[in-house]
Structure formats: structure tokens, C-alpha cells
Backbone as JSON Lines, residues from 0, in Angstrom:
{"i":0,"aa":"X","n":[0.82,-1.2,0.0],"ca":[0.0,0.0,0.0],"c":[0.87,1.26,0.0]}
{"i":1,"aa":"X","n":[1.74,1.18,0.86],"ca":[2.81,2.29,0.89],"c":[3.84,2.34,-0.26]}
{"i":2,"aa":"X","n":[3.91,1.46,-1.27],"ca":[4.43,1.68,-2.57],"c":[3.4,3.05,-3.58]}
{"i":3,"aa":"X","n":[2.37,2.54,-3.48],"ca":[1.4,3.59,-4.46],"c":[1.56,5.06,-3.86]}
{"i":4,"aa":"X","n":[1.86,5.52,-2.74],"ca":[2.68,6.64,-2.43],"c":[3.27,7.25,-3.64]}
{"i":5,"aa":"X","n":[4.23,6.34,-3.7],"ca":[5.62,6.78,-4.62],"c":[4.78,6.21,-6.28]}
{"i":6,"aa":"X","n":[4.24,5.19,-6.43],"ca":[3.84,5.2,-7.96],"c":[3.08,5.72,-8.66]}
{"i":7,"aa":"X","n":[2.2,6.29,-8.07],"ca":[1.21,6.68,-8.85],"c":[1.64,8.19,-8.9]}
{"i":8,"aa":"X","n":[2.05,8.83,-8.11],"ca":[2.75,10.27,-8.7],"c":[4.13,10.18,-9.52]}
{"i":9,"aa":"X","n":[4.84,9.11,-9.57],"ca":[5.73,8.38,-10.62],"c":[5.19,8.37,-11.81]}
{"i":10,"aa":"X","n":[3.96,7.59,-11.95],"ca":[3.36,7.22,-13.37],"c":[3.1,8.54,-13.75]}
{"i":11,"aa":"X","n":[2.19,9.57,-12.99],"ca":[1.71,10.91,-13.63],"c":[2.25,11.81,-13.99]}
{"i":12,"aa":"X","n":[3.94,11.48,-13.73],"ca":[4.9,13.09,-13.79],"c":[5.49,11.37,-15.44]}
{"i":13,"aa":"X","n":[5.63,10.81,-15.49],"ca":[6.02,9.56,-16.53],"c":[4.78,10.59,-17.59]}
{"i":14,"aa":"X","n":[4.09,9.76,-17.36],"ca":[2.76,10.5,-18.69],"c":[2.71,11.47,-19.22]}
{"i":15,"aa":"X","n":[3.16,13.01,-18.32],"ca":[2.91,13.95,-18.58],"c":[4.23,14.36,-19.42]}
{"i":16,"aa":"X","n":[5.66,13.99,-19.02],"ca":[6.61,13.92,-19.73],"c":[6.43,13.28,-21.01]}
{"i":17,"aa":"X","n":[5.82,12.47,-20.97],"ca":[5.57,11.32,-22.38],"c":[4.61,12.13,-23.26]}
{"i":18,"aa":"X","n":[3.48,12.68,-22.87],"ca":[2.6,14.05,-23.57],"c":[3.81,14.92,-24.21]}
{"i":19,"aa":"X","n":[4.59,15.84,-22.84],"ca":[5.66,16.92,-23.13],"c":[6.3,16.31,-24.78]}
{"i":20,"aa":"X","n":[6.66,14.9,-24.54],"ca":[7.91,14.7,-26.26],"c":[7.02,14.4,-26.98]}
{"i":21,"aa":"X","n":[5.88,14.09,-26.77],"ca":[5.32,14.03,-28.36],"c":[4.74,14.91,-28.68]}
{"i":22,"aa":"X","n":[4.24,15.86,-27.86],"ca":[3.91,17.39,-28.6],"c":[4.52,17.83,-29.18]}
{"i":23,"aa":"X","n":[6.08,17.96,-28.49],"ca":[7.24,18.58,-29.39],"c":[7.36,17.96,-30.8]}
{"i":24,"aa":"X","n":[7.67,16.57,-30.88],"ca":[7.35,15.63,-31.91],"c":[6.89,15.85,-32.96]}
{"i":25,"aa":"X","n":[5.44,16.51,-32.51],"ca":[4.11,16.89,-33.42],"c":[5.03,18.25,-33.73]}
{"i":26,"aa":"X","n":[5.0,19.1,-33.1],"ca":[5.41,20.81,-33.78],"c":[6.45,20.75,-34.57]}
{"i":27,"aa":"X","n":[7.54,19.82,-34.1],"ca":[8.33,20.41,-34.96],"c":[8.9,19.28,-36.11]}
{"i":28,"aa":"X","n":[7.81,18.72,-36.86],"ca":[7.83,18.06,-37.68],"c":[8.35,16.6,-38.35]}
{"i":29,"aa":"X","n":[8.22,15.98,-36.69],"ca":[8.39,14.75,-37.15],"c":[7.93,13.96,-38.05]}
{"i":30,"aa":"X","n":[6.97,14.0,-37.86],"ca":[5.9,12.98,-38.68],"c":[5.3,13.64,-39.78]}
{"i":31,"aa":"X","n":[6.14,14.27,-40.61],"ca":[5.56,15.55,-41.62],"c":[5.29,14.31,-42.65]}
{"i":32,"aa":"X","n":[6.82,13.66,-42.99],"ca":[6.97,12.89,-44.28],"c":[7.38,11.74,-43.97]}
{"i":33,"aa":"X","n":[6.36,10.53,-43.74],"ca":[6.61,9.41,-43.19],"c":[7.31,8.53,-44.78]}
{"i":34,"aa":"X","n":[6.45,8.11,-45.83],"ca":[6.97,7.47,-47.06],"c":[8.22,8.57,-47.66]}
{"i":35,"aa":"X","n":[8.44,9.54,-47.69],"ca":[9.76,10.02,-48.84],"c":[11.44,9.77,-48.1]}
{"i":36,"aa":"X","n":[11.46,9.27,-47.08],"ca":[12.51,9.05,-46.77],"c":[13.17,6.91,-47.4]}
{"i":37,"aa":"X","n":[11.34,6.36,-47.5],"ca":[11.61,5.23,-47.72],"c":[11.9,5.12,-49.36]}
{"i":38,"aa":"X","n":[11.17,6.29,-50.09],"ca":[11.44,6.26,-51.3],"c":[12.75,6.6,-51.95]}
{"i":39,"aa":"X","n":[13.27,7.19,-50.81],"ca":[14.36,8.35,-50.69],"c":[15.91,6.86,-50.95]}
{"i":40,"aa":"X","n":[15.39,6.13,-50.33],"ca":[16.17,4.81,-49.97],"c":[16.21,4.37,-51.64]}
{"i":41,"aa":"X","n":[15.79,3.83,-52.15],"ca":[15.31,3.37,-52.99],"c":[15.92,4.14,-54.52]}
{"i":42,"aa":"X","n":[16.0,5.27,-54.2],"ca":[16.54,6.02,-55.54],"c":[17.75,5.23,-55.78]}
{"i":43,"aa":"X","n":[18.49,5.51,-57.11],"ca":[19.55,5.09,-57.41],"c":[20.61,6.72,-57.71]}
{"i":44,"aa":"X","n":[21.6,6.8,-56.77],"ca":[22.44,7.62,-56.88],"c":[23.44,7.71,-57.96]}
{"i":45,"aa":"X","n":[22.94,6.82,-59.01],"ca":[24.18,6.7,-60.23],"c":[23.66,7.33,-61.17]}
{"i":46,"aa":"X","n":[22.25,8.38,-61.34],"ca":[22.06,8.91,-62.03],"c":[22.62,10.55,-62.68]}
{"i":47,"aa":"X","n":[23.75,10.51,-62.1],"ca":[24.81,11.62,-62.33],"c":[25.09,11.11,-63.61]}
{"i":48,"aa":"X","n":[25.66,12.29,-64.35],"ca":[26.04,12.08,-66.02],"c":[27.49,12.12,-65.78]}
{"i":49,"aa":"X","n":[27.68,10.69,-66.55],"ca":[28.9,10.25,-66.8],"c":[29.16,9.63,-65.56]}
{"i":50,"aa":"X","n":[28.34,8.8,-65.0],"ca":[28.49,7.87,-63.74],"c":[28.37,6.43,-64.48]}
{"i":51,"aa":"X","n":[27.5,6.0,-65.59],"ca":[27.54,4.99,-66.51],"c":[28.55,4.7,-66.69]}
{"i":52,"aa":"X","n":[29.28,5.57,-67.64],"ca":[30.85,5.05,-68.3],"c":[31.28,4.98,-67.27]}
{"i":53,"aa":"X","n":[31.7,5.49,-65.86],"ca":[32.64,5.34,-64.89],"c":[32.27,3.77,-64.42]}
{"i":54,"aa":"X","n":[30.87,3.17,-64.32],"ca":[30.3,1.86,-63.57],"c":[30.88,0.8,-64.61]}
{"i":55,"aa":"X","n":[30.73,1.19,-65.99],"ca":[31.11,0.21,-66.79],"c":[32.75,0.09,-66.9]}
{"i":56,"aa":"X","n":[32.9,1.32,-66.46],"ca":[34.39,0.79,-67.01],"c":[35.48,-0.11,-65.42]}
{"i":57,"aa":"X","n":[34.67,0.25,-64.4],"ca":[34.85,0.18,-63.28],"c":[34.4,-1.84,-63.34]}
{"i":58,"aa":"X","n":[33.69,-2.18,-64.37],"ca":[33.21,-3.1,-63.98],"c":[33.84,-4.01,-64.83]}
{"i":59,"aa":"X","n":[34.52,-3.78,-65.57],"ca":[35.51,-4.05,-66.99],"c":[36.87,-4.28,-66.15]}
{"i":60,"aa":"X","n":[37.21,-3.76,-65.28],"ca":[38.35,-3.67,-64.3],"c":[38.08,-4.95,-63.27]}
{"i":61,"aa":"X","n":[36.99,-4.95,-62.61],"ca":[36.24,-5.95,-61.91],"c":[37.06,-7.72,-62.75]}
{"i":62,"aa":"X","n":[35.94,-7.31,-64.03],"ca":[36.21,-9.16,-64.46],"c":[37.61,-9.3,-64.92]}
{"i":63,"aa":"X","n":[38.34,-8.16,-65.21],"ca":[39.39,-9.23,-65.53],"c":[40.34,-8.94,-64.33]}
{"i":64,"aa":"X","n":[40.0,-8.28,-63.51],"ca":[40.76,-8.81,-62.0],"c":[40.34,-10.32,-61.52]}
{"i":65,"aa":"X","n":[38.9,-10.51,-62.06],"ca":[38.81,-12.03,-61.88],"c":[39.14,-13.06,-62.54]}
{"i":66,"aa":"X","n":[39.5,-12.75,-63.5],"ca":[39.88,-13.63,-64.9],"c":[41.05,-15.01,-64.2]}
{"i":67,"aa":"X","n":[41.62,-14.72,-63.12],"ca":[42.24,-15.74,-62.55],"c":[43.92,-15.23,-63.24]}
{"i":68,"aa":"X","n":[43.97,-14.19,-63.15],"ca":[45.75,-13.84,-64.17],"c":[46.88,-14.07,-62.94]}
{"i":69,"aa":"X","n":[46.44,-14.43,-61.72],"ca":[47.01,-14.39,-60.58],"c":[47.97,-13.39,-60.39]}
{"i":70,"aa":"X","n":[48.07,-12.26,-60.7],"ca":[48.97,-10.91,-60.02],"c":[47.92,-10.57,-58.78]}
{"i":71,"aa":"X","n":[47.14,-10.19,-58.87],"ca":[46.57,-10.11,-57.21],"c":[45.58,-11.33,-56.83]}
{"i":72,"aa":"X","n":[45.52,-11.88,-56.87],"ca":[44.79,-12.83,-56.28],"c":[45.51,-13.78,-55.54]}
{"i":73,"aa":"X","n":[46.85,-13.96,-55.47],"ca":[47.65,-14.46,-54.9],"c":[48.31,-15.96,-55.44]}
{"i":74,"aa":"X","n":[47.53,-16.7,-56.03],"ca":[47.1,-17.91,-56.38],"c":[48.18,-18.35,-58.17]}
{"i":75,"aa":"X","n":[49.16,-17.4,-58.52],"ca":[49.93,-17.35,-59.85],"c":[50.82,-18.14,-59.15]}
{"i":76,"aa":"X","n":[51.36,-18.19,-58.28],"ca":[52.91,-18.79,-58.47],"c":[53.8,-18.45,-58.58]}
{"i":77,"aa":"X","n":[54.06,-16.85,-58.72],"ca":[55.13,-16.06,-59.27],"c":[55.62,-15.85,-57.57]}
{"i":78,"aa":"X","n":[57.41,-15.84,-57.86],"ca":[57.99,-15.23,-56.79],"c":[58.35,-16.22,-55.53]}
{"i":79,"aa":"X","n":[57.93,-17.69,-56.3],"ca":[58.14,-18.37,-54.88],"c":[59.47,-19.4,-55.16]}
């Protein structure tokens, strides 16, 4: 019994704080634009001009680093 002393003016100063941040929340524009941040995700940032030729050529570099020529891949044999 002598706990509800202390809790129940606990819970009410809790609540009223919990009111206090979501008002703020509300004013200053949280919840303005819930979907454009998810769409926002989703864009593709390679639509800069002359980001193509840089991906392709970037990707031209890619396969024949894989091509197995063993200078970096470790796996040539050279040097041992």
C-alpha cells in the first residue's frame, strides 16, 4: 500500500513527460513525411552524367581482375 505513495505520482509526472515529447514531436515536424525518406532509400544515386561510363568501365576492371591472371589474387605462383 505504501508503494502507491511513490507510484502513482511516478506514473503521472512519466505520462505527462511522455505528452511533453510528443507534442514537441508533433510541432516540430516529425511525422511531416513518413513514405519520402523510404522512397528516398530506394533512388539510385548513379544517375549523375557520366556515372555509366565510370560503372562500366569500373566493372571491366572488376572481371578481368577475376579472370584468374594471378597478379593479385595471390594464387599465380610467381615469386616463390
Amino acid at each position: 500500500m505504501e508503494s502507491l505513495y511513490l507510484l502513482i505520482p511516478l506514473s503521472v509526472v512519466l505520462v505527462f513527460v511522455i505528452g511533453l515529447l510528443f507534442w514537441w514531436s508533433l510541432r516540430s515536424g516529425q511525422f511531416d513525411d513518413l513514405e519520402g525518406p523510404a522512397y528516398r532509400l530506394l533512388m539510385d544515386d548513379r544517375d549523375e552524367p557520366g556515372s555509366a561510363e565510370k560503372a562500366r568501365h569500373d566493372g571491366a576492371i572488376k572481371r578481368t581482375d577475376e579472370g584468374g591472371n594471378g597478379e593479385e589474387s595471390g594464387g599465380g605462383g610467381k615469386g616463390r
